[in-house]
N, C-alpha and C positions, 0 to 999 in steps of 0.2 A: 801338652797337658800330661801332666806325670799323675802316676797309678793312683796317689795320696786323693788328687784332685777328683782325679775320675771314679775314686771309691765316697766321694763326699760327693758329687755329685747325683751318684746312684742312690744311697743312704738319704738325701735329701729328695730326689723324686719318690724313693718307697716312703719318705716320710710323709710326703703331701698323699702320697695315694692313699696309706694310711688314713690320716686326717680327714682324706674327703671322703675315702668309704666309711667311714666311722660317722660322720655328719652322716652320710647317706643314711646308714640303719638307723640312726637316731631321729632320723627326720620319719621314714616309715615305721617306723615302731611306735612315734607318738601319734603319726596319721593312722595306723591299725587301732591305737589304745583309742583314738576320739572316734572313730569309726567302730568299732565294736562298742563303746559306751552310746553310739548314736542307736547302733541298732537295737543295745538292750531298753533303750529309754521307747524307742517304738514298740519294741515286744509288751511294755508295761503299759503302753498304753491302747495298746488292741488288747490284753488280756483281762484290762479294767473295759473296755469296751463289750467284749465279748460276756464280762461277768453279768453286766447289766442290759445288754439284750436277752441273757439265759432267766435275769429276773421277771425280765418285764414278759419275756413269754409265758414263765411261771403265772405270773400276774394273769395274764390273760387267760391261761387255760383252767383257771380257775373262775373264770366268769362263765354263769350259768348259759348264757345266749349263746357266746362261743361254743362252748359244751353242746349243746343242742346243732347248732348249723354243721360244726364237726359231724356226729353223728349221722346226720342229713345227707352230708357230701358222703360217707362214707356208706350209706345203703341207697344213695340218690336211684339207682336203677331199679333197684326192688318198689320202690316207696313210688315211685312214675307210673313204675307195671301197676302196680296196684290202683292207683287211681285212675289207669288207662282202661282196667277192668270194670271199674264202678261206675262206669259212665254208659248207662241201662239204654240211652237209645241208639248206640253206635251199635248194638248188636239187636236192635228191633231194626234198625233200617238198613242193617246186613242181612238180616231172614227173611225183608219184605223184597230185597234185591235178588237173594235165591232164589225165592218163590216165584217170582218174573221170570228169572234164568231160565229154571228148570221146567215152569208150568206146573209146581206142584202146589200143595197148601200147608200149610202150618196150620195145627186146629188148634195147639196151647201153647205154653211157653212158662216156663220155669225158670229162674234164672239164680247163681249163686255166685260167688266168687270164682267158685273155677269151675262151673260146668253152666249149660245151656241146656235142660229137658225140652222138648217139644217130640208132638204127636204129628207122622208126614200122614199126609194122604197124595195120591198119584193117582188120578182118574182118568177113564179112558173116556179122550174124544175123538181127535184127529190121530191121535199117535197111543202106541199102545201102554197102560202105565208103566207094565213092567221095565220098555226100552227109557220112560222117564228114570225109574230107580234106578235103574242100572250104570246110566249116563251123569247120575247125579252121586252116585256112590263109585264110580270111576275118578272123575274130579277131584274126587276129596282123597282118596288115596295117592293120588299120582299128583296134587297140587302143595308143596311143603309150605310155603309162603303165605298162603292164607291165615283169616283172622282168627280160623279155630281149628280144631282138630277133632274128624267125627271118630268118636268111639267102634267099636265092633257091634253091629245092627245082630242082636241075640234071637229078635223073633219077627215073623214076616204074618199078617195075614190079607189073605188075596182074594178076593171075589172079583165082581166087575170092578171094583177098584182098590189097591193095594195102601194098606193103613200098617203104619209101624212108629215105635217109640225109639228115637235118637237119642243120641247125646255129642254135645260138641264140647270139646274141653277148650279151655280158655291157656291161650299163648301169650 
């Protein structure tokens, strides 16, 4: 094989590698161009997608009920408390359960959204009133969990039996 041969031979293998690397890019180049056109034809169609979910939510947060349930979920805990408080005989049959407890009396009863008046009485039979108040106003300071929270007792009066004006605030 002489030089002539062997330099046509070379020039003829760079030429096929040429030729096939050249097919090669031209083959991924037009697989990149229908692949990037794939993916923008998907962006176009999530971004018509997304246009018309942003309307149709429009749509909806403009309907009145919506608007209202919105509102609902968003103070749901306030709006429970509050009906939790309005319900007058959960805290008659928590006073009547006290007044068991302690041996004491309840003479009235007031009731408001956020507080509880009544008048105690603590009378002495078996046990002496004062050790009733005293055991009954321990409780309430040192129980967090409970249904109410007694105020600070301003005035005391005592003979044979100890009469005072409460107040329990509503939790």
């Amino acid at each position: 094989m002489t030089e002539l041969e062997n330099n046509e031979e070379k020039k003829d293998k760079l030429f096929r590698f040429s030729v096939t690397f050249f097919v090669f890019v031209l083959i991924i180049t037009l697989w990149m161009y229908f692949y990037e056109y794939n993916i923008s034809q998907n962006l176009e169609r999530t971004k018509n997608e997304i246009s018309q979910i942003d309307k149709s939510i429009t749509d909806l947060s403009s309907d009145k009920k919506i608007q209202v349930y919105s509102l609902y979920n968003a103070n749901k805990a306030v709006i429970d408390n509050e009906i939790k408080k309005s319900d007058v005989n959960t805290y008659i049959n928590y006073l009547k359960a006290v007044s068991s407890k302690y041996r004491i009396l309840f003479n009235s009863f007031t009731y408001d959204w956020t507080k509880i008046l009544t008048n105690v009485i603590a009378t002495t039979d078996t046990n002496m009133a004062y050790l009733k108040m005293v055991k009954f106003i321990t409780d309430y300071r040192t129980n967090p969990d409970d249904l109410v929270k007694l105020w600070f007792i301003s005035s005391v009066t005592w003979s044979d039996k100890i009469n005072t004006n409460i107040v329990f605030e509503l939790k």
